[in-house]
One Martini backbone bead per residue (centre of mass of N, CA, C, O) as a GRO file, in nm:
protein
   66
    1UNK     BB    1  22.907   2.334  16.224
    2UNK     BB    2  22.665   2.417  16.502
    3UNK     BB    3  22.523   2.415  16.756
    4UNK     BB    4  22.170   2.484  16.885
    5UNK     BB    5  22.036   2.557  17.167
    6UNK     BB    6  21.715   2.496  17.344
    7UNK     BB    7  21.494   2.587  17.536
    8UNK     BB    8  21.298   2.431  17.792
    9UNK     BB    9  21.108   2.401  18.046
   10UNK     BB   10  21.098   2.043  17.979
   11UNK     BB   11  21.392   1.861  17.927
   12UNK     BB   12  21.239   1.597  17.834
   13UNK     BB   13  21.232   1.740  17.559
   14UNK     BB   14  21.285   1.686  17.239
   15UNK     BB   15  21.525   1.874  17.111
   16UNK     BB   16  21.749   2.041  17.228
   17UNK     BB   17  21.974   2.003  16.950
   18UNK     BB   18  22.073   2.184  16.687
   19UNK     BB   19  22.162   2.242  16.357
   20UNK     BB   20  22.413   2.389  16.189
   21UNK     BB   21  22.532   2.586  15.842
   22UNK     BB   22  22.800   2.664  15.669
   23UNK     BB   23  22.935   2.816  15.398
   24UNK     BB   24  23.182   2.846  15.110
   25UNK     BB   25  23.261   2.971  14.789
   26UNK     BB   26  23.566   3.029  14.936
   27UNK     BB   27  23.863   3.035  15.058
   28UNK     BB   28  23.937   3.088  15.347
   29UNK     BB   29  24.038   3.302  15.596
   30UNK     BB   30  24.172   3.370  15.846
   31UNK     BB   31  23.990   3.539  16.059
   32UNK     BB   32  23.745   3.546  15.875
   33UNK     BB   33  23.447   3.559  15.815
   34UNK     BB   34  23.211   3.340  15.801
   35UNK     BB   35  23.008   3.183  15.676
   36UNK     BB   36  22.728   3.107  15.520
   37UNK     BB   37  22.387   3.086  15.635
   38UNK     BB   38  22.133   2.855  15.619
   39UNK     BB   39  21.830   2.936  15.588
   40UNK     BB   40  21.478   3.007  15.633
   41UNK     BB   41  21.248   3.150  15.486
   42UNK     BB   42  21.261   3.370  15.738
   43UNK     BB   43  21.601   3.405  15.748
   44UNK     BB   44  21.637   3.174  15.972
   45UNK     BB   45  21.805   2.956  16.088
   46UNK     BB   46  21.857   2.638  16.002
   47UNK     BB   47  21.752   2.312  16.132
   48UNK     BB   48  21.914   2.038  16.224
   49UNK     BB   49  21.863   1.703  16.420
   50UNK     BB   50  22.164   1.680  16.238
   51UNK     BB   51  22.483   1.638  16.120
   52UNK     BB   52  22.386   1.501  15.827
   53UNK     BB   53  22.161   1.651  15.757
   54UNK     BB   54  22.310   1.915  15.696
   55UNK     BB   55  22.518   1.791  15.527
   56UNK     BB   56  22.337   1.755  15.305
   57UNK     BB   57  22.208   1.954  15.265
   58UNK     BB   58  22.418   2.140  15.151
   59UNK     BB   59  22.537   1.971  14.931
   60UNK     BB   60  22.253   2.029  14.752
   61UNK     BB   61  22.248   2.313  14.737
   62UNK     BB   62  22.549   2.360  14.623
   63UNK     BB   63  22.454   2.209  14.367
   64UNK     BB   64  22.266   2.470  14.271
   65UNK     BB   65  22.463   2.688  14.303
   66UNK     BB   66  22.682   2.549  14.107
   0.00000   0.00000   0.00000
């Protein structure tokens, strides 16, 4: 999970920082290249107001997948 922060002209606006999850399906390698990034509809990274909903997200698509 990654924070991914949003520029906005306006600082006062919220959420300035939305999070992103990436996955993997086998065991990870040090230093292999990074998971699967879960997109959304348009292939863009899929953001997510809270690292809850993200973990939450991840762990159905997961199991769908699986």
């Amino acid at each position: 999970m990654e924070p991914w922060h949003i520029h906005r002209d306006n600082p006062h606006i919220i959420p300035t920082e939305y999070f992103t999850v990436s996955y993997y399906l086998t065991e990870p390698i040090p230093g292999a290249a990074k998971g699967e990034l879960i997109k959304d509809e348009y292939g863009e990274a899929r953001l997510f107001e809270s690292p809850v909903a993200a973990i939450n997200f991840a762990s159905e698509k997961l199991q769908q997948i699986l």
